[in-house]
C-alpha positions as CSV (number, residue, x, y, z in Angstrom):
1,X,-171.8,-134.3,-156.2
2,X,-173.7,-132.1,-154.3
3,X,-174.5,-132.8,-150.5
4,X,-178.7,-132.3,-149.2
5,X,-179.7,-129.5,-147.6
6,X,-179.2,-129.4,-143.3
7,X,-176.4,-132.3,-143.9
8,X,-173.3,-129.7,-142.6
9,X,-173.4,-129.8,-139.1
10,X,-174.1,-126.4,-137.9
11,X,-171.3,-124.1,-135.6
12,X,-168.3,-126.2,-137.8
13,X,-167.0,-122.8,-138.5
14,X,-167.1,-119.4,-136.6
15,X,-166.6,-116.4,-139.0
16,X,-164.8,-113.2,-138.4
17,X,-164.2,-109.4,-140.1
18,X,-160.5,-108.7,-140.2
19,X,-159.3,-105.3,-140.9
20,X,-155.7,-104.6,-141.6
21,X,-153.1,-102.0,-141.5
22,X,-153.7,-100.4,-144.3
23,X,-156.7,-99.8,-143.2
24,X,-158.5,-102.7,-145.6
25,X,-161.3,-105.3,-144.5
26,X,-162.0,-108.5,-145.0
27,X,-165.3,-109.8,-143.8
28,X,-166.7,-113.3,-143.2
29,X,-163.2,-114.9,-142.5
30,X,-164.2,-118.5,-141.7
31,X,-162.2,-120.5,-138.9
32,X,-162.9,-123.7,-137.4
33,X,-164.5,-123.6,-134.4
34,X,-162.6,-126.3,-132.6
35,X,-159.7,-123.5,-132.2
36,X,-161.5,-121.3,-130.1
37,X,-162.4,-121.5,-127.2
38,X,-160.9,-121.9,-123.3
39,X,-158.5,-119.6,-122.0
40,X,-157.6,-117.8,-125.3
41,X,-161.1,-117.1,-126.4
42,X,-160.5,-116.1,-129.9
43,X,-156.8,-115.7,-129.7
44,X,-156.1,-118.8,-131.8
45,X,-158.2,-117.3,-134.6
46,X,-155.6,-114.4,-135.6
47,X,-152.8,-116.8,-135.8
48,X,-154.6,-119.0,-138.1
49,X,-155.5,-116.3,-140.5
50,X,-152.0,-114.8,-140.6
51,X,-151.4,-118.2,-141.6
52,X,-153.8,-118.5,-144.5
53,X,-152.9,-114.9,-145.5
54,X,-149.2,-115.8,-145.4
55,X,-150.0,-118.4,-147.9
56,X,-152.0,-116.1,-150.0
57,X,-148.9,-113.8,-149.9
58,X,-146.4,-116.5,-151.1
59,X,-148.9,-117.2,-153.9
60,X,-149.5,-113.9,-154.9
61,X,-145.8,-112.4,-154.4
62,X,-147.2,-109.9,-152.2
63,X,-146.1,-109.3,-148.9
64,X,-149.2,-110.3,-146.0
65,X,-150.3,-107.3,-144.5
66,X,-150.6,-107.0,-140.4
67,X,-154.1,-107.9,-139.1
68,X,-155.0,-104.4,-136.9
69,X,-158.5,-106.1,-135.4
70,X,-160.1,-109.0,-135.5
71,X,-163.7,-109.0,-134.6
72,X,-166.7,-112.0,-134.6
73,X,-168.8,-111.5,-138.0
74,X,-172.3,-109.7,-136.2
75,X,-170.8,-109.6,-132.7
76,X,-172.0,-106.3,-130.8
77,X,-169.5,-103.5,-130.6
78,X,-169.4,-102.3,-126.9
């Protein structure tokens, strides 16, 4: 069943562009925002994507490609 409209509690997720070594991009990459954050910033972020894309890998019988950047969806570049 469907949930209402405004019942997903906002900032549960903070998205990210990922671009990868072969020069590919992925955009709107979401990770839980209770991993960022503190000391790290948004260092925890890339290690829980290379997760998920390790998965994707095993599924797909490719071999996970190396993030390059990792960049906040709509973030300023300086």
């Amino acid at each position: 069943m469907a949930k209402k409209p405004g019942t997903n509690p906002k900032g549960e997720f903070v998205f990210f562009d990922v671009v990868y070594e072969d020069g590919s991009q992925r955009s709107n990459r979401r990770v839980p925002a209770e991993l960022l954050g503190g000391l790290d910033k948004d260092e925890p972020a890339r290690g829980f994507l290379m997760e998920q894309d390790r998965e994707i890998a095993e599924k797909s019988g490719r071999p996970p490609l190396k993030i390059e950047t990792l960049v906040r969806t709509g973030a300023k570049k300086k």
